[in-house]
LUMSEMI-389486 format. One record per residue (C-alpha): x negated, y negated, z; residue number from 1. Coordinates in steps of 0.05 Angstrom, whole numbers, plus 5000, padded with zeros to 4 digits. Each point is the difference from the previous one (the first is absolute). Example, Ala and Ser with C-alpha at 12.3 -4.5 7.8 and 13.67 -1.06 7.14 Angstrom:
BEGIN
SITE; 4754; 5090; 5156; 1 .
SITE; 4973; 4931; 4987; 2 .
REM end
This chain:
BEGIN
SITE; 8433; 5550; 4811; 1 .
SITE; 4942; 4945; 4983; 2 .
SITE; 4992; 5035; 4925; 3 .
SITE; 5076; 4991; 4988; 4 .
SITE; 5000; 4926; 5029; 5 .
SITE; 4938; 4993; 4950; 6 .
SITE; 5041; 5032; 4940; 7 .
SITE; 5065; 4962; 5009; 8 .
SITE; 4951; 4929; 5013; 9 .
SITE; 4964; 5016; 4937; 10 .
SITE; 5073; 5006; 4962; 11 .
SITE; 5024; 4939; 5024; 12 .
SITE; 5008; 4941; 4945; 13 .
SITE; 4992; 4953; 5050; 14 .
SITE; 4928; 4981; 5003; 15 .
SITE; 4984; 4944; 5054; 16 .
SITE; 4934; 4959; 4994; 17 .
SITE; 4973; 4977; 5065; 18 .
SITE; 5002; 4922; 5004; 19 .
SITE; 4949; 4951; 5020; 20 .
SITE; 5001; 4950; 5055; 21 .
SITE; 4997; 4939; 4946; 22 .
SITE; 5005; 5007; 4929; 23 .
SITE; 4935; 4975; 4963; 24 .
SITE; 5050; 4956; 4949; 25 .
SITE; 5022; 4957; 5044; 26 .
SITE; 4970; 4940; 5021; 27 .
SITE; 4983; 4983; 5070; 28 .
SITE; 5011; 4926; 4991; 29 .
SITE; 5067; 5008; 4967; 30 .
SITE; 5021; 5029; 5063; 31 .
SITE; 4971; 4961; 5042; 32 .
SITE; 5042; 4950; 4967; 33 .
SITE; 5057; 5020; 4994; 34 .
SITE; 5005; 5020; 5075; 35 .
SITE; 4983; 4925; 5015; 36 .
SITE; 5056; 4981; 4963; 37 .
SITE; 5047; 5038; 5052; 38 .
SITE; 4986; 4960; 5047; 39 .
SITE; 5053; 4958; 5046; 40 .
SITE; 5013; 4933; 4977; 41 .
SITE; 5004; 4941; 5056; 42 .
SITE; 5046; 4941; 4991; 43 .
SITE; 4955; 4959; 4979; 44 .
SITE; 4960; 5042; 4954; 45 .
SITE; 5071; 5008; 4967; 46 .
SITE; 5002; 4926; 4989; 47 .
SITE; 4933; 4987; 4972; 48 .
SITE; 5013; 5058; 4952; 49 .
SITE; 5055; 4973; 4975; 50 .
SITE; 4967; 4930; 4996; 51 .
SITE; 4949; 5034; 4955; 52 .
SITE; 5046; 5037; 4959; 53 .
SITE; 4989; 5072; 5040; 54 .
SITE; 5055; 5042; 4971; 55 .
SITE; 4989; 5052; 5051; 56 .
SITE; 5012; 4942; 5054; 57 .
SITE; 5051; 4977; 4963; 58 .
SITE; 5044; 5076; 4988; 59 .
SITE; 4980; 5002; 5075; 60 .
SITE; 5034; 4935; 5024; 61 .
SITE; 5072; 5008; 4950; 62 .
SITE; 4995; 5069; 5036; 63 .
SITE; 5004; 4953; 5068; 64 .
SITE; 5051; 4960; 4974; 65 .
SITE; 5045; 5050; 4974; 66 .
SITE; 4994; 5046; 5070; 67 .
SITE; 5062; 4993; 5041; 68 .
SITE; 4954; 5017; 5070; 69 .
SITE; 5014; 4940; 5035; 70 .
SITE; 4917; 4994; 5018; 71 .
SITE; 4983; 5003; 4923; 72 .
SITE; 5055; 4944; 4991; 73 .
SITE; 4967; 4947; 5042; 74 .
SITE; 4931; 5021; 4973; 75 .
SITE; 5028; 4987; 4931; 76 .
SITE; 5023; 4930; 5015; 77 .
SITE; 4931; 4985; 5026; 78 .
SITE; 4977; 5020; 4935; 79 .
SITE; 5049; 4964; 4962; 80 .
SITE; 4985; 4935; 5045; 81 .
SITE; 4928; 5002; 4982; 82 .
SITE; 5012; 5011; 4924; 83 .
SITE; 5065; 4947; 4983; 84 .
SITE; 4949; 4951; 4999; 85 .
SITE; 4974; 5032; 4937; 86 .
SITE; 5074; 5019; 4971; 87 .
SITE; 5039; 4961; 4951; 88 .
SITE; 4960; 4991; 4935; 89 .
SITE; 5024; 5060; 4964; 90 .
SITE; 5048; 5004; 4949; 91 .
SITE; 5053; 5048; 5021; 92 .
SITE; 5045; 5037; 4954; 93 .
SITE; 5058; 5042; 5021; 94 .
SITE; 5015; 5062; 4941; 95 .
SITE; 5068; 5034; 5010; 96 .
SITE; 5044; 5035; 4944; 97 .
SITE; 5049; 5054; 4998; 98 .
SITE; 4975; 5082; 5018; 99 .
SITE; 4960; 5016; 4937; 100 .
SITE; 4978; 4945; 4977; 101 .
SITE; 4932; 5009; 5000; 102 .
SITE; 4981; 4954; 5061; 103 .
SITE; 4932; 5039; 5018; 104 .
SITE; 4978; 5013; 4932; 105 .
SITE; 5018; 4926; 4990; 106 .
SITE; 4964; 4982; 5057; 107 .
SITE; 4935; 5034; 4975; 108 .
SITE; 4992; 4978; 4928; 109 .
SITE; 5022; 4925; 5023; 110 .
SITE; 4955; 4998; 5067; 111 .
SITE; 4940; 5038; 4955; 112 .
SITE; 5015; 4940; 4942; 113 .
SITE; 4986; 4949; 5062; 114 .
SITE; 4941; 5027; 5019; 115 .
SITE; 4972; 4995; 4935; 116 .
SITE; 5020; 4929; 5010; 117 .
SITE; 4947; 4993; 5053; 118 .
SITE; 5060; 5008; 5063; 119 .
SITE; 4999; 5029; 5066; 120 .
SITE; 5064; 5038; 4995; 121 .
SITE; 5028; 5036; 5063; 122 .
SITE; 5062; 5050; 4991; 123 .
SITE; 5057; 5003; 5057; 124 .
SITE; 5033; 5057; 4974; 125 .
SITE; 5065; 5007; 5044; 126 .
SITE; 5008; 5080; 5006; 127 .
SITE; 5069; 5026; 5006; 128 .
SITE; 5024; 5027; 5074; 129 .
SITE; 5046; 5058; 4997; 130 .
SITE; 5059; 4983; 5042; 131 .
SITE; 5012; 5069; 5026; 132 .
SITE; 4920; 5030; 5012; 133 .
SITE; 4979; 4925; 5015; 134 .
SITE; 4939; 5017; 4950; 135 .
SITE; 4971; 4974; 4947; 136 .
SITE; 4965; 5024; 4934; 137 .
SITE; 4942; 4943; 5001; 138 .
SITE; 4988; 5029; 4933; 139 .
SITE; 4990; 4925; 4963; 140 .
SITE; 4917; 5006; 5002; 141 .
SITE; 5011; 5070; 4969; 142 .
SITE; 5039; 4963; 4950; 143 .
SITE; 4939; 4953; 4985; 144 .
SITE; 4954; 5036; 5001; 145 .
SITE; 4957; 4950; 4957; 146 .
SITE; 5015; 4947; 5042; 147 .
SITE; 4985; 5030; 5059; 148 .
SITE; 4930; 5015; 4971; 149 .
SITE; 4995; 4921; 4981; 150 .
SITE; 4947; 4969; 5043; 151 .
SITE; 5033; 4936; 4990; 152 .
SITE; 5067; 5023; 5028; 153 .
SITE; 5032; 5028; 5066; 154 .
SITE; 5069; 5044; 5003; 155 .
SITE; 5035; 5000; 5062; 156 .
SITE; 5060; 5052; 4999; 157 .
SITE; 5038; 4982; 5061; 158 .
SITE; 5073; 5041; 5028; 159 .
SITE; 5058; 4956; 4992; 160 .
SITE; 5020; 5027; 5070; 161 .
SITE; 5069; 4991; 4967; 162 .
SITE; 5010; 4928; 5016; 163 .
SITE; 5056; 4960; 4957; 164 .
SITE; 4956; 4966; 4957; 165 .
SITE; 4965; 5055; 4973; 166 .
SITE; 4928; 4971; 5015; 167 .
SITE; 4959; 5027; 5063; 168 .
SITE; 5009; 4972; 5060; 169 .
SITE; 4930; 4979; 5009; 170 .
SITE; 4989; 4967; 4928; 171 .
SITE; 4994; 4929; 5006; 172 .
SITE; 4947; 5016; 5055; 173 .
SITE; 4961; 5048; 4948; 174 .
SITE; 5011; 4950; 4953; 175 .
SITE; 4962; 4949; 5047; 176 .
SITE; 4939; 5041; 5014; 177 .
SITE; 4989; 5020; 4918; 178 .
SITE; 5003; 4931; 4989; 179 .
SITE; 4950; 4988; 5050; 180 .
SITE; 4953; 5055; 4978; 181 .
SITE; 4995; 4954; 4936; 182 .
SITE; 5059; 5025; 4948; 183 .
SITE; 5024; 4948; 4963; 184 .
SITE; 5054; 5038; 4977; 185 .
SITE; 5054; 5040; 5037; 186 .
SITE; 5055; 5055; 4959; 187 .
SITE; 5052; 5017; 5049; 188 .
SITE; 5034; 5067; 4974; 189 .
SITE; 5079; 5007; 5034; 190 .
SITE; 5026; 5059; 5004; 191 .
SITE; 5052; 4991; 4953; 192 .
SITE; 5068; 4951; 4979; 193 .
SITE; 5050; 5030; 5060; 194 .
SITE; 5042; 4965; 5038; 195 .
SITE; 4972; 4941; 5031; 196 .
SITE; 4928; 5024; 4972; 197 .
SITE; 4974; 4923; 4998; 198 .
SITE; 4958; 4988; 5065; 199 .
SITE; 4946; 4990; 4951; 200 .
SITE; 5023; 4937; 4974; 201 .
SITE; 4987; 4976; 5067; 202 .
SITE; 4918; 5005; 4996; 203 .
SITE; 4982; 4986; 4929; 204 .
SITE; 4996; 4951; 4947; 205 .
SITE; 5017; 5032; 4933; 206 .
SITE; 5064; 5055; 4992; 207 .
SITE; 4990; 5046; 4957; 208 .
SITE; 5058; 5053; 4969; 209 .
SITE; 4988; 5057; 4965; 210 .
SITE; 5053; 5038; 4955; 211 .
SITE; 5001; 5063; 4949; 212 .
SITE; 5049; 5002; 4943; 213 .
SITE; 5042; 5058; 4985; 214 .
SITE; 5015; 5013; 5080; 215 .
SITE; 5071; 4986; 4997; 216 .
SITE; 5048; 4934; 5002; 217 .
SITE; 4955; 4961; 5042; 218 .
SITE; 5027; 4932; 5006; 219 .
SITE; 5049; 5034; 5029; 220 .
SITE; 4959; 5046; 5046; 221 .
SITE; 4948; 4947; 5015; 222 .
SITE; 5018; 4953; 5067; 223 .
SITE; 5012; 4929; 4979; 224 .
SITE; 4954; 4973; 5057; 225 .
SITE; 4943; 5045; 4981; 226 .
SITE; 5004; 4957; 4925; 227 .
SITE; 5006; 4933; 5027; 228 .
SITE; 4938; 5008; 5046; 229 .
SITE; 4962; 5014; 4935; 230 .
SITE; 4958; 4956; 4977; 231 .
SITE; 4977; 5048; 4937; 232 .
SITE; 5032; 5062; 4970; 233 .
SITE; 4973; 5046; 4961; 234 .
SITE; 5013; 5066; 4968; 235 .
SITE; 4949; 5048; 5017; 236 .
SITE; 4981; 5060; 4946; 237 .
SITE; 5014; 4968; 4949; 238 .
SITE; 4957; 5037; 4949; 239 .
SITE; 5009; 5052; 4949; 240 .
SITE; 5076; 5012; 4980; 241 .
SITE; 5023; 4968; 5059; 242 .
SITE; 4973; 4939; 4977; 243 .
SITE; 5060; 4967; 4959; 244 .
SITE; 5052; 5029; 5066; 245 .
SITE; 4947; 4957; 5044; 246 .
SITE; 5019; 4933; 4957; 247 .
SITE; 5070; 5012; 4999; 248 .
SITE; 5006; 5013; 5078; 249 .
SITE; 4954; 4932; 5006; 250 .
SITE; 5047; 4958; 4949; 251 .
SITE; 5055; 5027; 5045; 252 .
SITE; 4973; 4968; 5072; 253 .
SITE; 4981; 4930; 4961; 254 .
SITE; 5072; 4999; 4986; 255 .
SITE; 5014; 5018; 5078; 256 .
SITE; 4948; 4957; 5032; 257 .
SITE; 5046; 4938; 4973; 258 .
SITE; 5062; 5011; 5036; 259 .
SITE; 4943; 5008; 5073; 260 .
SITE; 4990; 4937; 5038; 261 .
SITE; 4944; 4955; 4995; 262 .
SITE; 4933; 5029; 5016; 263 .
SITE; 4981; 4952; 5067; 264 .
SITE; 4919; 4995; 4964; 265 .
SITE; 5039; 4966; 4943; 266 .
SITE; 4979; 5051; 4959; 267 .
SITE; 5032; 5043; 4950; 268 .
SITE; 4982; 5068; 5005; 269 .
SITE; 4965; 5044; 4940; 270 .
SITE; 5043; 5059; 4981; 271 .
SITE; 4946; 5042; 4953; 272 .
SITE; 4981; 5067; 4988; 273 .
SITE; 4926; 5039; 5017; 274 .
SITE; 4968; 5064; 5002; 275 .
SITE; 4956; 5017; 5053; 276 .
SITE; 4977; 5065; 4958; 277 .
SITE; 4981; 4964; 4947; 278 .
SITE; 4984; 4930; 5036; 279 .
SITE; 5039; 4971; 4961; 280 .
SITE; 5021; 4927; 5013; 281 .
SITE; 4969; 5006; 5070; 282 .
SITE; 4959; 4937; 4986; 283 .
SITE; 5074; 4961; 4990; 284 .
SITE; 5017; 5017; 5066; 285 .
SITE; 4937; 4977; 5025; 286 .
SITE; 5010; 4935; 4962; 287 .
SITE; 5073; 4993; 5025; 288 .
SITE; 4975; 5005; 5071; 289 .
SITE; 4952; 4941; 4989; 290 .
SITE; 5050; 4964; 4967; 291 .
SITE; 5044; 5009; 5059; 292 .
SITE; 4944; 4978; 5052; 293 .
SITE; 4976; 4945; 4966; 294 .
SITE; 5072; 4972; 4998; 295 .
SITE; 5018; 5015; 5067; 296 .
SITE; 4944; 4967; 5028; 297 .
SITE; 5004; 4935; 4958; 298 .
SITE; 5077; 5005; 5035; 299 .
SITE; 4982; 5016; 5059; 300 .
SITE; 5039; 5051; 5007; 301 .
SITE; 4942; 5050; 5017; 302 .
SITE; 4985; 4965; 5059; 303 .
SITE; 5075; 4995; 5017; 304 .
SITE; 5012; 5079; 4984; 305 .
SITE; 4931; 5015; 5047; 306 .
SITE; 5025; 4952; 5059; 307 .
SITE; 5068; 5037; 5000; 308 .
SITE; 4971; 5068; 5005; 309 .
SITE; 4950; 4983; 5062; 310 .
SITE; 5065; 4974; 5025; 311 .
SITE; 5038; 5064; 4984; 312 .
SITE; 4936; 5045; 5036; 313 .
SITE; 5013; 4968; 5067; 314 .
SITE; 5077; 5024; 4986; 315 .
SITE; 4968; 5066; 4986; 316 .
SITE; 4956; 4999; 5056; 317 .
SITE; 5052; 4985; 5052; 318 .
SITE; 5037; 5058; 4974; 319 .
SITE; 4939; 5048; 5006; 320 .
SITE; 4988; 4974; 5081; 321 .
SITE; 5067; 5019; 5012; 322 .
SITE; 5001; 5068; 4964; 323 .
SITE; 4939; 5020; 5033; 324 .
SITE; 5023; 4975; 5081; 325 .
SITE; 5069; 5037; 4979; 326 .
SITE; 4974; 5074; 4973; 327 .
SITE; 4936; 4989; 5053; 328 .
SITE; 5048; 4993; 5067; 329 .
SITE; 5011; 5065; 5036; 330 .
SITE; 5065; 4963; 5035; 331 .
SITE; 5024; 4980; 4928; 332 .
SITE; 4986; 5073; 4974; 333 .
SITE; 5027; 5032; 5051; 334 .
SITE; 5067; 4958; 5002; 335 .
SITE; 5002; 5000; 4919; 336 .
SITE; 5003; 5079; 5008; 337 .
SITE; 5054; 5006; 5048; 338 .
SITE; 5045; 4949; 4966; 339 .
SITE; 4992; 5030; 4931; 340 .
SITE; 5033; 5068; 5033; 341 .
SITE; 5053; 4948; 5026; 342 .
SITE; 5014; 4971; 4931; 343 .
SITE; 4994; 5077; 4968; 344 .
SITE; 5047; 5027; 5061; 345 .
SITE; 5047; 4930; 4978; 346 .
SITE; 4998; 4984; 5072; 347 .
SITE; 4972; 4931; 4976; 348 .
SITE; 4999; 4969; 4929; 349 .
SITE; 4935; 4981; 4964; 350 .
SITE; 5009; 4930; 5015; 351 .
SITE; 5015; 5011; 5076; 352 .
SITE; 4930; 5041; 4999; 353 .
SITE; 4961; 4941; 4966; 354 .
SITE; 5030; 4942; 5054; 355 .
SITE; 4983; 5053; 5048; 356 .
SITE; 4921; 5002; 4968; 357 .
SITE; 4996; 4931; 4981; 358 .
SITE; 5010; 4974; 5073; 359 .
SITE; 4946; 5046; 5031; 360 .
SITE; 4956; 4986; 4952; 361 .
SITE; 5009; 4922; 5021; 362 .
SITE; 4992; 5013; 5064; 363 .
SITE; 4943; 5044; 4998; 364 .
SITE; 4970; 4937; 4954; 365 .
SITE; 5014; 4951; 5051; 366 .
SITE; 4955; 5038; 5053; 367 .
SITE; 4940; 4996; 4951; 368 .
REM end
């Protein structure tokens, strides 16, 4: 029995080495560092990182802020309190444009072209939440790659958690900490021109519209709000044959943007074309944005526009507090469930359900 257990072992094509406890290649101190980089952050050491530009402490603290555990929320407004001090001296650009038009790619030849510059650039790129898994593909750092790799840039791909405006729920928080970690320039990515896909107008200080020719009647397709919020068009890929359908679709919007009203900046927005292949004419839209600062400031509108969005954040903010005492109550989840099989049953109608909700919920508020 052994000789045939030798034969068939000898046959095998399977030939198994034995291994070694630690592989002479490897370096002990990599290890040893790279286990002391597992370690658990405190509070505070989250803070100083960021202070010193720690991208680790950084990715750790948007993690914080985007958490919905109602422990990591308060431990991100610490963090946030500690760092708004530091906030506010970035430039902060909102990109949005129609599906294919080349926003990442965009975003990667335009963000590299800054760095170059000598900028801090920091990437919010708002991933798109699918309505029915409630996932997201967070695939934007894949998509810039060379960014990614930049060490004077940061990309932040955040789930849009399917909220209205199409920008994360937690984004004007991130936003706060990057600019506190020392990035003097912010790229907010939306998902995408839907409806009511313009949150982001509410946290930056440039608006920036992307378009392709060729992809159907689009001043037709295209939301009239979503054009009067720009301050700058431009059609993206223009290069090679598409080109010459770029400058037509351009000349076309010029003639639109007359018949919008008034931009309130007092500025007339730049309808061009660009490439971000090619790079072309991505230094004009770096040149418009100046333009558009330097006038908006000498207006003071930019302090006007930055005044009316803190303002608009403690709006925000309310509506967060009361979202998260709602969905947190067992009493309000618990009565929410059996109305909704009143309202399905149409023993009750949705609006009978919500006076029901909305008078618990005040008193429940009243006891706090």
């Amino acid at each position: 029995m052994s000789k045939e257990k030798d034969k068939n072992k000898k046959e095998s094509a399977l030939k198994v080495n034995d291994g070694i406890d630690e592989p002479s290649q490897i370096n002990p101190d990599v290890v040893k560092k790279f286990l002391s980089q597992k370690k658990t952050f405190s509070i505070e050491g989250i803070i100083e990182g960021i202070k010193n530009g720690d991208r680790v402490a950084l990715s750790r603290a948007i993690t914080l802020i985007e958490s919905l555990n109602p422990t990591h929320y308060e431990l991100a407004q610490k963090i946030i309190q500690e760092c708004l001090p530091l906030s506010g001296n970035s430039l902060r650009i909102g990109i949005t444009g129609i599906p294919g038009a080349g926003k990442s790619t965009f975003i990667e030849s335009f963000g590299t072209m800054l760095t170059n510059l000598g900028h801090n650039v920091a990437v919010l790129a708002i991933d798109p939440t699918s309505q029915i898994s409630k996932g997201s593909i967070l695939g934007d750092k894949v998509r810039m790659e060379k960014l990614a790799t930049n060490p004077k840039a940061f990309i932040r791909p955040s789930p849009s958690a399917g909220t209205l405006g199409g920008v994360s729920r937690k984004t004007k928080e991130s936003m706060i900490l990057c600019e506190a970690a020392g990035f003097d320039i912010i790229l907010i990515e939306t998902v995408g021109v839907g409806q009511s896909e313009v949150a982001v107008k509410n946290m930056i200080d440039f608006f920036l519209l992307l378009l392709v020719a060729g992809a159907g009647d689009e001043l037709q397709g295209m939301k009239r709000g979503i054009i009067e919020m720009a301050d700058a068009i431009f059609i993206n890929k223009a290069d090679g044959d598409n080109l010459n359908k770029a400058k037509i679709s351009a000349q076309e919007y010029k003639l639109a943007m007359h018949l919008l009203p008034p931009n309130p900046a007092g500025w007339v927005p730049v309808v061009d074309v660009c490439s971000a292949i090619t790079g072309y004419n991505l230094d004009i839209i770096w040149q418009t944005i100046q333009n558009y600062i330097n006038l908006a400031k000498n207006n003071g509108f930019f302090d006007r526009n930055r005044q009316h969005q803190e303002a608009q954040r403690i709006y925000d903010y309310l509506v967060e507090e009361l979202n998260l005492f709602f969905w947190n109550n067992d009493k309000l989840q618990s009565e929410y469930e059996a109305l909704k099989q009143q309202v399905l049953q149409q023993k009750l109608t949705a609006y009978q359900a919500a006076t029901i909700l909305k008078s618990l919920f005040i008193k429940l508020l009243s006891k706090i």
